[in-house]
C-alpha positions in Angstrom: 0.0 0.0 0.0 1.2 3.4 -0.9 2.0 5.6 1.8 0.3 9.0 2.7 -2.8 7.9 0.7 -6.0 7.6 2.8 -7.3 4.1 3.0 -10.9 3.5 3.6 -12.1 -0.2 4.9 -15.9 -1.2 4.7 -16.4 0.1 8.6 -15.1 3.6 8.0 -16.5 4.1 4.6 -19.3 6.5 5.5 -17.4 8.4 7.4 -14.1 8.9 5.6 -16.6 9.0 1.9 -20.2 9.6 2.3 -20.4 12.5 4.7 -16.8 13.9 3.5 -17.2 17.9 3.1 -14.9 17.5 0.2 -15.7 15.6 -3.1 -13.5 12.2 -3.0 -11.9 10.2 -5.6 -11.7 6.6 -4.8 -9.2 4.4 -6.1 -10.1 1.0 -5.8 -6.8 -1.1 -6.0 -5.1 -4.4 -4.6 -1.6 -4.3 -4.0 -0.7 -7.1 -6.4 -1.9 -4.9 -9.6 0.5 -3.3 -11.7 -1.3 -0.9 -13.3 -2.5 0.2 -9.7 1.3 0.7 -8.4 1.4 2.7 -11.9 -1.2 5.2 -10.8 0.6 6.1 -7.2 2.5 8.5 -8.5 0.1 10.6 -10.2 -2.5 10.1 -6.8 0.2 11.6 -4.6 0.9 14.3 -6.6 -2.8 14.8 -7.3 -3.9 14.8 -3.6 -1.0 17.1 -2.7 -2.1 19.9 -5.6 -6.1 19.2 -4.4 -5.6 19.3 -0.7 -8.5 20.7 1.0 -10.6 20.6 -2.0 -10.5 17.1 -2.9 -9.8 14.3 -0.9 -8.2 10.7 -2.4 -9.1 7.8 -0.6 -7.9 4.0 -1.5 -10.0 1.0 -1.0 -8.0 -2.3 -1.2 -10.4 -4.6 -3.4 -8.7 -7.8 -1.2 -10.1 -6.2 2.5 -12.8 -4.4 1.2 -15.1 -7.0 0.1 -18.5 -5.0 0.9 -17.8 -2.1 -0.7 -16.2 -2.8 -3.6 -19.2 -5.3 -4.2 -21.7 -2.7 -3.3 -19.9 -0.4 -6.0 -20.0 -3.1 -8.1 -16.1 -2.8 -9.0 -15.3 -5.9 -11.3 -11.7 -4.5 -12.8 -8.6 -2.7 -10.9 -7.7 0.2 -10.6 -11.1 1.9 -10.8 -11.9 5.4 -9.8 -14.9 6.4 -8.9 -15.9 9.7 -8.2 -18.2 11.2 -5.1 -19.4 14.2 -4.7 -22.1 14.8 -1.7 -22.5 11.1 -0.9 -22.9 10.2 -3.9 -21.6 8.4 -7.7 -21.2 11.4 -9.8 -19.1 8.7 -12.1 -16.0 6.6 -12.8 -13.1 5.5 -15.3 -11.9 2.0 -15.4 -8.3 1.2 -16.3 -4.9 3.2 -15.9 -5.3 7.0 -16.8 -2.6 9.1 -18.0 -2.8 12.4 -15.9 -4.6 14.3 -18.8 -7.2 12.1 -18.3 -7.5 12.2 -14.9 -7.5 16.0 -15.0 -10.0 15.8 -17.4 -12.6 13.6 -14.9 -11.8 15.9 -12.1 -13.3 18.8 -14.3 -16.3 16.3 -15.3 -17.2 15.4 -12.3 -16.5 18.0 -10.1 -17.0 21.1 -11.5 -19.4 23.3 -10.0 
């Protein structure tokens, strides 16, 4: 697990996600996938440029059963985006940071 992301377990999931004053970008992930370890980088540096505004939380498909079954998550790494409780959307795969700037803007603008 990468360092100095948030990790959110099925018990602390409405706290840390569904009441969060702050939209939230979860990365669904398992520590085995590559293409997950790929996106780390561009999280951290992501989370530091967003800090206060949007918070990036990681949810380890392997310990997470509930909620990544409740999401419906069936592929790794997949990011799904909350705004106010709830699913405002998601991308499925490895994003290059374009990409992932683009969703942010998506999803999240006012």
């Amino acid at each position: 697990m990468q360092p100095g992301l948030d990790t959110v377990s099925d018990q602390d999931f409405d706290t840390k996600v569904r009441h969060s004053p702050v939209p939230v970008v979860l990365d669904f992930y398992a520590d085995w996938c590559g293409p997950c370890r790929q996106a780390d980088e561009l999280l951290q540096a992501l989370r530091a440029e967003f800090a206060g505004k949007v918070s990036f939380v990681r949810v380890n498909v392997d310990d997470s059963e509930n909620t990544t079954e409740s999401f419906g998550v069936h592929a790794i790494p997949t990011f799904i985006f909350i705004e106010n409780g709830q699913e405002r959307g998601r991308q499925v795969g490895l994003l290059a940071e374009a990409e992932f700037r683009n969703a942010l803007r998506k999803y999240f603008s006012p």
